[in-house]
N, C-alpha and C positions, 0 to 999 in steps of 0.2 A: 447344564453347562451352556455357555451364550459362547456363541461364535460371531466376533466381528467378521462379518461380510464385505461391507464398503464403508471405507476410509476415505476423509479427504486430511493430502498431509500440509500441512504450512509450515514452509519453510525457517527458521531464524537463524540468523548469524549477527555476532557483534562486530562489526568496522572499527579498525585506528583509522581515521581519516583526519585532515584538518576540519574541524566542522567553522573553526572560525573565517577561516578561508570562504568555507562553503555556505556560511552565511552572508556573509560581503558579497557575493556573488551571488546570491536569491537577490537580495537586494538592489544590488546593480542591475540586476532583468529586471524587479520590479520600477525601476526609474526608465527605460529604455520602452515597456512595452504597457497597453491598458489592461493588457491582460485577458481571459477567457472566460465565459460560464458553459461549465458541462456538469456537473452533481453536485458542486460548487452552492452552499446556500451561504454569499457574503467571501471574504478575504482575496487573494491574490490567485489564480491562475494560470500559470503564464501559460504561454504560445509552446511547442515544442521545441525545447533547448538546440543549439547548435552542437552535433557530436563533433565538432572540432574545434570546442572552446576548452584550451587547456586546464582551467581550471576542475571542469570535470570527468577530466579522461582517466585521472585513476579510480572515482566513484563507478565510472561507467565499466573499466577493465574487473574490478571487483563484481559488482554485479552480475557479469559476462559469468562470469569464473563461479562463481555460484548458483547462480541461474542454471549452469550446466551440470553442475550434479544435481540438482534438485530434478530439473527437468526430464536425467536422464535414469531417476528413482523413479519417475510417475509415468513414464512410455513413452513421453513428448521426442526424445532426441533431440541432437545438438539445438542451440537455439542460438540468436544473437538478436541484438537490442535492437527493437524496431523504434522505439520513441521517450521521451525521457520530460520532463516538464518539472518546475519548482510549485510550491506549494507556500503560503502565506497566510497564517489564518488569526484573526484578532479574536476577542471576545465575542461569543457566540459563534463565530463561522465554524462550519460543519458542510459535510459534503451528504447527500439522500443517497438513499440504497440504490446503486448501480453494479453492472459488470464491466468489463474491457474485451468486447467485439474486437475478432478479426488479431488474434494474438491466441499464444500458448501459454507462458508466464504472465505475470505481472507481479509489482511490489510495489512498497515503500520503503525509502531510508529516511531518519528520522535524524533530522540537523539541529534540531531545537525544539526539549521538549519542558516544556516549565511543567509546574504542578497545576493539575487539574485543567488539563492543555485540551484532552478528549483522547478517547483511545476509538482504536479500528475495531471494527465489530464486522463478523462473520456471520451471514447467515444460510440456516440450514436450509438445503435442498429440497427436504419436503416441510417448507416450511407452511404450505397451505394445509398438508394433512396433517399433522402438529396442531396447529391453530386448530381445528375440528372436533380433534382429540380429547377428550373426559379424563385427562394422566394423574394419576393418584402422587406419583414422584417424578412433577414438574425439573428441570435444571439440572439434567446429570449431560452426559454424552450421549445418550439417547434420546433423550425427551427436549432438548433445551431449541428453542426455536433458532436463537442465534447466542454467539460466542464472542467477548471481546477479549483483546488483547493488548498490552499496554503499552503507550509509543514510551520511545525510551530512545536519550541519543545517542549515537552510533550502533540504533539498532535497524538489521535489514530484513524485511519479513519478502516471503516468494509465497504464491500460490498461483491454484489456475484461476485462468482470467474467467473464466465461465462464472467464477464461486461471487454469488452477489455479497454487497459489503458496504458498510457506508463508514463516516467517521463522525463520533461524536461529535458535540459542541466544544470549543475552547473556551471553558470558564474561567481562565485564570484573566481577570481585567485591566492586568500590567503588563502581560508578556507573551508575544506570538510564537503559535507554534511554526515550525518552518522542516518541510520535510519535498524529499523528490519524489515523484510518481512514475514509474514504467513501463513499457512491455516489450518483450520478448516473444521470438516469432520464428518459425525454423531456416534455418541458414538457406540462405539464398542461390548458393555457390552451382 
């Protein structure tokens, strides 16, 4: 009998949002600002959102509110949003394997996802002893070096920031993906 020992859980939930709102709005940052490179290979960026731009205080109140059960399943306790940024990616843009230093949670919501846009990809913890490994049944939950997951809109994925991840390519070469990026961080109070 196999006993799962350590889990790592990632979060999902589906959001009613306006996403058409919430694209007008990536947008509009994208006109205002040049934008950032941090894992970023190619598309849009941005600078850290204003948390007091109405347009996104209900994405950000939902996030809060999820974040908090998630958080308070994996040991983290209460959290609250330390940072929030838009995301723009055209053909080809993809972000390289990174973490989110200095946070508890982190996520993405996912404002616009056309077909073959790129999906987020999890990777495992040991994934240098994996990689070494001689595995006769490569790609299960044990063996698989990393795991993707499919962006989809109105959908919000949580995990710990620790957990490295990158994002596919956006191959679809008419239609950009547009999603937020976060973290979450223990209440301050």
């Amino acid at each position: 009998m196999i006993h799962d020992l350590f889990k790592i859980g990632i979060y999902r939930e589906h959001l009613t949002l306006n996403n058409e709102e919430l694209e007008k709005y990536c947008y509009d940052i994208k006109q205002t600002q040049d934008g950032i490179s941090i894992s970023n290979k190619g598309g849009f960026h941005s600078e850290n959102l204003d948390t007091n731009d109405t347009e996104i205080k209900e994405l950000m109140k939902q996030i809060t509110s999820y974040a908090n059960v998630y958080s308070e399943q994996i040991g983290y306790g209460e959290v609250e949003l330390s940072n929030i940024w838009c995301n723009i990616n055209s053909y080809k843009d993809h972000n390289q394997l990174h973490c989110h230093p200095n946070a508890k949670v982190s996520g993405v919501y996912y404002v616009k996802t056309p077909e073959n846009c790129g999906e987020i990809e999890f990777h495992n913890p040991a994934y240098h002893v994996l990689q070494q490994s001689d595995l006769s049944r490569p790609n299960n939950h044990y063996t698989s070096i990393f795991w993707w997951l499919p962006a989809a809109d109105g959908v919000l994925y949580l995990f710990p920031s620790w957990l490295m991840h990158s994002v596919r390519p956006n191959m679809n070469k008419d239609e950009e993906r547009i999603s937020f990026s976060f973290n979450l961080d223990n209440s301050r109070k």
